[in-house]
ROSE-4610 file (N, C-alpha, C; in Angstrom, 1 decimal, always signed):
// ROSE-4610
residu = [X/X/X/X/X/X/X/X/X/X/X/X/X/X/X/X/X/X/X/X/X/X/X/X/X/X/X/X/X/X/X/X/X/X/X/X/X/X/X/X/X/X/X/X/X/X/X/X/X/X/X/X/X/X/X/X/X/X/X/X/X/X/X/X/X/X/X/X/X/X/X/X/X/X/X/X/X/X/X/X/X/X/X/X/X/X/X/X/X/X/X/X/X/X/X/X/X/X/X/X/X/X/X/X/X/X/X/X/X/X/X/X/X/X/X/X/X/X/X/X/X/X/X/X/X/X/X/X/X/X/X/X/X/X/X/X/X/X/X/X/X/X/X/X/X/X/X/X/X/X/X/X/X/X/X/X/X/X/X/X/X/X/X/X/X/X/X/X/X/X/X/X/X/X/X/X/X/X/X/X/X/X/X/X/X/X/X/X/X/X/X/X/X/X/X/X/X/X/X/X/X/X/X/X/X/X/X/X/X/X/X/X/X/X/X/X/X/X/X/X/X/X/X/X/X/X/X/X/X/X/X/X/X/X/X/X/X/X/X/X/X/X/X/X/X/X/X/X/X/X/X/X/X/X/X/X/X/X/X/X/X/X/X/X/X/X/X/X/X/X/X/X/X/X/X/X/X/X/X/X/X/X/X/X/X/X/X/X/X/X/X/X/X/X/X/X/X/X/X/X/X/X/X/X/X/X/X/X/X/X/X/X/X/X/X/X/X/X/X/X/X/X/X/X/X/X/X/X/X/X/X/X/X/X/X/X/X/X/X/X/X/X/X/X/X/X/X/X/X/X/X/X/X/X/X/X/X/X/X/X/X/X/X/X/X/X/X/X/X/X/X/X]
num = [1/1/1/2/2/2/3/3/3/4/4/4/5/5/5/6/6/6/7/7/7/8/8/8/9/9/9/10/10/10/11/11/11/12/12/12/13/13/13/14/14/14/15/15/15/16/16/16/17/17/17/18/18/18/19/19/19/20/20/20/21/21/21/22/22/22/23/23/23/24/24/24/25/25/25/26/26/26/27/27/27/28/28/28/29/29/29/30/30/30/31/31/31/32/32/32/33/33/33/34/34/34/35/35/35/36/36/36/37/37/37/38/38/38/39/39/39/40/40/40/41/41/41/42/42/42/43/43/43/44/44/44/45/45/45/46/46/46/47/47/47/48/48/48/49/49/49/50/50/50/51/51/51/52/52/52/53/53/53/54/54/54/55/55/55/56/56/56/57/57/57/58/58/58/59/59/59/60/60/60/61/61/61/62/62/62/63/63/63/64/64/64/65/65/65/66/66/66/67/67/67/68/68/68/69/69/69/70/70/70/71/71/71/72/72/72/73/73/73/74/74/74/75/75/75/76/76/76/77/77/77/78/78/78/79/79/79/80/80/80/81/81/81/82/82/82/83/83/83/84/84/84/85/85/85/86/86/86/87/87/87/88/88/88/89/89/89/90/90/90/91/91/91/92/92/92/93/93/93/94/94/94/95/95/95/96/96/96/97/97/97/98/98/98/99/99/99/100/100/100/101/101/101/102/102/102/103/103/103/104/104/104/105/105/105/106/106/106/107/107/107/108/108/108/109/109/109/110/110/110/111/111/111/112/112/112/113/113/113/114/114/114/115/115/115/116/116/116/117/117/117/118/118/118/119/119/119/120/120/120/121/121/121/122/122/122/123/123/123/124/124/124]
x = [+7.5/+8.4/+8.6/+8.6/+9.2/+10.3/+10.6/+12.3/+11.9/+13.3/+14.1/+14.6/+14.0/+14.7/+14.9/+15.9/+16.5/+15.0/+15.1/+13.7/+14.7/+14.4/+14.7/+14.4/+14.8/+14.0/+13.4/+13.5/+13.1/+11.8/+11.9/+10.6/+9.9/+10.2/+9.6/+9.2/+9.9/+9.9/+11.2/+11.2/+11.8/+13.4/+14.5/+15.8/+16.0/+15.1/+15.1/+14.0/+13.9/+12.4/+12.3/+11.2/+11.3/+11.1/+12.7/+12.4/+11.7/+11.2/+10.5/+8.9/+8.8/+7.4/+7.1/+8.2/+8.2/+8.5/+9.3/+9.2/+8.2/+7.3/+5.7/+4.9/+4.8/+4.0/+4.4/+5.3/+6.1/+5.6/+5.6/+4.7/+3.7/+2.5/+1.5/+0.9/+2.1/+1.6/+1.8/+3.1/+3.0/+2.2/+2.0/+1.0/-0.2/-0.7/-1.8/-1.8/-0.6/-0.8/-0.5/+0.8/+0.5/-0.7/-2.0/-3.4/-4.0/-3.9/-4.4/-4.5/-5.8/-6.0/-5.2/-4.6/-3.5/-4.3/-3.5/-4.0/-3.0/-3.6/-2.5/-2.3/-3.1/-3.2/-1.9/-2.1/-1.4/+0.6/+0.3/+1.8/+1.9/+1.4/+2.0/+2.4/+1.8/+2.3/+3.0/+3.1/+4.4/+5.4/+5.6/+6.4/+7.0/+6.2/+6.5/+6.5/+5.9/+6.1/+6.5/+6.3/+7.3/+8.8/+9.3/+10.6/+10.9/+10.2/+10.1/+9.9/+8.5/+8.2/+9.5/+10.1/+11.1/+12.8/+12.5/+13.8/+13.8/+12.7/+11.8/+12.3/+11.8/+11.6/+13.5/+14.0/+15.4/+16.4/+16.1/+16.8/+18.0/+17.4/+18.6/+18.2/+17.0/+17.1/+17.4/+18.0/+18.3/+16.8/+16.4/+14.9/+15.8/+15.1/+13.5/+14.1/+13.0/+13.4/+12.7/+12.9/+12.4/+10.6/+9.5/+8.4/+8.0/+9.1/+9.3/+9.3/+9.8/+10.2/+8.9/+7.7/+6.9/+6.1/+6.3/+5.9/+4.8/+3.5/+2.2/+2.1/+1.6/+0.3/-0.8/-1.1/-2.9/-4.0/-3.4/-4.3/-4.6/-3.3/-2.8/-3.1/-3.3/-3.6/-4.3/-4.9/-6.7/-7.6/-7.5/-8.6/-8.8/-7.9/-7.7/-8.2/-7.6/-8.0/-9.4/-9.8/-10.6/-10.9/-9.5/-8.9/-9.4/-9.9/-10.3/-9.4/-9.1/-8.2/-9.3/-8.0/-8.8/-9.1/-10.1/-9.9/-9.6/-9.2/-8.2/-6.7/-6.7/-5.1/-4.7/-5.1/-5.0/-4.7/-5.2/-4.4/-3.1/-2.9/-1.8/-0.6/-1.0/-0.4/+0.4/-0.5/-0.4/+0.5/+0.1/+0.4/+2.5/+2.5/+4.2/+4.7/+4.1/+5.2/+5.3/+3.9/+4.3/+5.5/+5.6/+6.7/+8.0/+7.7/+9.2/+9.5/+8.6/+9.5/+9.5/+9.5/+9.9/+8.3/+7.4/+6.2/+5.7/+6.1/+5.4/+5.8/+6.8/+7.2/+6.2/+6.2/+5.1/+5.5/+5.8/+6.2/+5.4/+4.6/+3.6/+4.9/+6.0/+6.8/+7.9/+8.7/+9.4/+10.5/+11.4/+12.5/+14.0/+14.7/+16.0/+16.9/+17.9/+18.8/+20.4/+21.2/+22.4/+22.1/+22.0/+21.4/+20.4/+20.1/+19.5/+18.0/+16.6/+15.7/+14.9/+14.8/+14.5/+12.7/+12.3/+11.0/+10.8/+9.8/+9.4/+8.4/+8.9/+8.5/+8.2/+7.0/+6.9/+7.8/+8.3/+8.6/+8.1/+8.0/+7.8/+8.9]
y = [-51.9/-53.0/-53.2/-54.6/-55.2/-55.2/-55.1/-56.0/-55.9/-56.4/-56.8/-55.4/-55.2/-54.1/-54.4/-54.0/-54.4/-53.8/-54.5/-53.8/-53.7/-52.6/-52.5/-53.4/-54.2/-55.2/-54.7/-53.4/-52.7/-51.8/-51.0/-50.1/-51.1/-52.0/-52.9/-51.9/-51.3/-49.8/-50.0/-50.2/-50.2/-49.2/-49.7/-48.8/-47.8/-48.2/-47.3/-46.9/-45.4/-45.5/-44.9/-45.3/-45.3/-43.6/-43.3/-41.6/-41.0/-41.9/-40.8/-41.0/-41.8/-41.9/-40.7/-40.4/-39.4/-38.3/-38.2/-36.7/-36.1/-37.3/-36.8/-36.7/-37.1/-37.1/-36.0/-35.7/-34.1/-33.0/-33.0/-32.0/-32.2/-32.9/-33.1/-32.3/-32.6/-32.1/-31.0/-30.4/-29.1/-27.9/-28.4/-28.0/-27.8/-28.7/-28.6/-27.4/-27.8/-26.6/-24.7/-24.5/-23.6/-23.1/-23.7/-23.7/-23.3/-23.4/-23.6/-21.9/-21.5/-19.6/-19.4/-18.0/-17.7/-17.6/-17.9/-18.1/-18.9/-19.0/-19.6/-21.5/-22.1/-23.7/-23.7/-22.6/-22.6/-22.4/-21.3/-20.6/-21.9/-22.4/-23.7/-25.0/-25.7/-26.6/-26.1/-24.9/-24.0/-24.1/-23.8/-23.9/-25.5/-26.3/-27.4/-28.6/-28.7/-29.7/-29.8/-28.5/-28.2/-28.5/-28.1/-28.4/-30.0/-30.8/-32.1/-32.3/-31.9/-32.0/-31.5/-30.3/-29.4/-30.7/-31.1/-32.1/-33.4/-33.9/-35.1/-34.4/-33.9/-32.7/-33.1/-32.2/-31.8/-33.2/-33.8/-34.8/-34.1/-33.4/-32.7/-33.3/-34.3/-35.1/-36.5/-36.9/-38.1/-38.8/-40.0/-40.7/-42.3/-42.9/-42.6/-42.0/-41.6/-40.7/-41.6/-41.2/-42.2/-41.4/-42.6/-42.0/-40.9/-40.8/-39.8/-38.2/-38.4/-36.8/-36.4/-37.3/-36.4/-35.5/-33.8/-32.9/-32.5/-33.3/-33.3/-34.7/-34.6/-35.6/-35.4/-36.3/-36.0/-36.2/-37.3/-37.8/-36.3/-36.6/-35.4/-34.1/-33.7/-32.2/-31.6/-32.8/-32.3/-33.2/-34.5/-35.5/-35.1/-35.1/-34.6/-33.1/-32.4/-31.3/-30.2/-31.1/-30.7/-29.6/-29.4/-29.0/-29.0/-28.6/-29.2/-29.2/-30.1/-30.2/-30.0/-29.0/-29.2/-30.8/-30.4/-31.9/-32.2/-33.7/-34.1/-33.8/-33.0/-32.8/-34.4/-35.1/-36.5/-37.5/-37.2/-38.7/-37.9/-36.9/-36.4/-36.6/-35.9/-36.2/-37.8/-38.6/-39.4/-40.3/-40.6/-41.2/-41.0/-39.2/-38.5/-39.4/-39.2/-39.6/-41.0/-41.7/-43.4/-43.7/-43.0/-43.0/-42.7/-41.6/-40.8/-41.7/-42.5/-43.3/-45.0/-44.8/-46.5/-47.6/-46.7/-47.7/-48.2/-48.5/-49.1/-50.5/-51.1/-52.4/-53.7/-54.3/-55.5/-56.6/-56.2/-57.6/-58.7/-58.7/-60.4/-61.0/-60.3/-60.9/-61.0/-60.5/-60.7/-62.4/-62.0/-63.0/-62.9/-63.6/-63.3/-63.6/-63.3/-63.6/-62.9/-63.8/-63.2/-62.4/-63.0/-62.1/-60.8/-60.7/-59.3/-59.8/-58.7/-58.7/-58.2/-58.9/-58.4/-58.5/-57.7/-57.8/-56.9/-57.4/-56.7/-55.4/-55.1/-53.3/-52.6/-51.8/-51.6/-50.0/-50.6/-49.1/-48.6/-47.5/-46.3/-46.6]
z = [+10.3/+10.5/+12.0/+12.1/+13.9/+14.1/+14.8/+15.3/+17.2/+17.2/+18.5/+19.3/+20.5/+20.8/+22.9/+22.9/+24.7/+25.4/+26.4/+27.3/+28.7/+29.2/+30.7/+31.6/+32.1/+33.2/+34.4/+35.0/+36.2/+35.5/+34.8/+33.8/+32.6/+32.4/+31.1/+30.3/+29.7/+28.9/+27.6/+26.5/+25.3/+25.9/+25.1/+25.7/+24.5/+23.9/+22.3/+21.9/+21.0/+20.2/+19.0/+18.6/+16.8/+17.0/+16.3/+16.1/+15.2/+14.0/+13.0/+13.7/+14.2/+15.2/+16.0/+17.0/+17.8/+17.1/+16.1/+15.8/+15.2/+14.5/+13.8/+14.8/+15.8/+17.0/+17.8/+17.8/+18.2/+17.7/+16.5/+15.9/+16.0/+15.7/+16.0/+17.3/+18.2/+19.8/+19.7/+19.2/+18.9/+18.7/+17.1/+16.6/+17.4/+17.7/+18.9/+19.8/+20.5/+21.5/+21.3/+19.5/+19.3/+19.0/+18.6/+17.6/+18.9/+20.3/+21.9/+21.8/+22.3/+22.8/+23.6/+23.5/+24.6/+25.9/+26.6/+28.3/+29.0/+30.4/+31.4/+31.1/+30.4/+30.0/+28.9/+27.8/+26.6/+27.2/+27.8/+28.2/+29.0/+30.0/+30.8/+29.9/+29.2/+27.9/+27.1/+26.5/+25.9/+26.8/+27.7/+28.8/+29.1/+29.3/+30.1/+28.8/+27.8/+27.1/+25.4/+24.8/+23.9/+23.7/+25.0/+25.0/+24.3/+25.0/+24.7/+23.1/+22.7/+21.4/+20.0/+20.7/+19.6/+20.1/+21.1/+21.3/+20.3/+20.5/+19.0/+17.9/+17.4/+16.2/+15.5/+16.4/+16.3/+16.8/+16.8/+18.0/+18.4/+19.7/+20.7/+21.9/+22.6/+23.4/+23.4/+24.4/+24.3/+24.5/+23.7/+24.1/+24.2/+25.3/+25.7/+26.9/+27.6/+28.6/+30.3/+31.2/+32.3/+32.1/+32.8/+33.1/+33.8/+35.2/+35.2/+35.1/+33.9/+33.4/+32.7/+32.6/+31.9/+32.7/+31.5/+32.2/+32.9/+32.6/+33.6/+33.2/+35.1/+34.8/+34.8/+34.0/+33.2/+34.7/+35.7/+36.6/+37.8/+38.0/+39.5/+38.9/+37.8/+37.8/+37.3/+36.4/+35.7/+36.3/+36.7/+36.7/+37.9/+39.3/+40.3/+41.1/+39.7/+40.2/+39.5/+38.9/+38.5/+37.2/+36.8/+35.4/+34.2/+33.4/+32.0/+31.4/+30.1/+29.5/+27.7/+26.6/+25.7/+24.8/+24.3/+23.2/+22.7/+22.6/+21.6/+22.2/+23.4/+24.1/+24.2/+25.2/+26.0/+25.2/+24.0/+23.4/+22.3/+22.1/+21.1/+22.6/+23.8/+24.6/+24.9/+25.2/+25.4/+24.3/+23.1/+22.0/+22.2/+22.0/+22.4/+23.4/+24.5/+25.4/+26.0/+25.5/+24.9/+24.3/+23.3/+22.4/+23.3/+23.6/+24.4/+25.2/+25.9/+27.0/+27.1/+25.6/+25.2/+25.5/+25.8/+26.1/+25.5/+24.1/+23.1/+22.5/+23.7/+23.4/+23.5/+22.8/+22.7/+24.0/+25.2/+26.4/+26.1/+25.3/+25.0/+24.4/+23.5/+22.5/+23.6/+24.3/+25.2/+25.7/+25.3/+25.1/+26.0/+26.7/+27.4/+26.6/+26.4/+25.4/+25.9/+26.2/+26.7/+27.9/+29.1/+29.8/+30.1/+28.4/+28.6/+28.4/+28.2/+28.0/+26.6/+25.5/+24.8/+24.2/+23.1/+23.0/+21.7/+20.8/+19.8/+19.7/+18.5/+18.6/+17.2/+16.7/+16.2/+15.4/+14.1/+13.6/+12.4/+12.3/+11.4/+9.7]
């Protein structure tokens, strides 16, 4: 289903996000990284981005969250640094925190309306 949802006018980032989206994509990431061999990659995403995932899950975080807050970046600390990342991490990654931080608003659809900014959006 579409609808109408406020867009930030400074982040053009959705002010809402479809939660049964993110919480299946929460586990998904999850899941992933518990299935990860123990080692220093696994405890660091345990560490740094579960929280995230069990916040979706549980909705004990407020979403969306600023771009910001997300816990790595892919560029600055694997591409950069020469990191390997497992497979299949980067888009379960990615897909979450699209979601988490309202990126998945359609701006082609994009409308002003009462001074605000609005734009259509897919939900779950």
């Amino acid at each position: 289903m579409r609808r109408l949802v406020e867009v930030n006018r400074e982040t053009g980032y959705a002010l809402e996000v479809d939660g049964v989206r993110l919480a299946r994509e929460g586990r998904e990431l999850m899941e992933f990284i518990l299935a990860m061999p123990s080692g220093d990659l696994k405890a660091e995403f345990t560490r740094k981005i579960l929280p995230f995932c069990k916040g979706a899950i549980e909705r004990a975080i407020e979403f969306p969250i600023s771009p910001r807050r997300k816990p790595i970046s892919i560029t600055r600390e694997f591409d950069d640094c020469g990191r390997e990342l497992p497979a299949g991490f980067e888009e379960l990654y990615a897909r979450f925190f699209n979601t988490a931080t309202g990126a998945r608003v359609d701006l082609d659809s994009k409308i002003s309306k009462d001074g605000k900014l609005w734009a259509l959006m897919d939900f779950e």
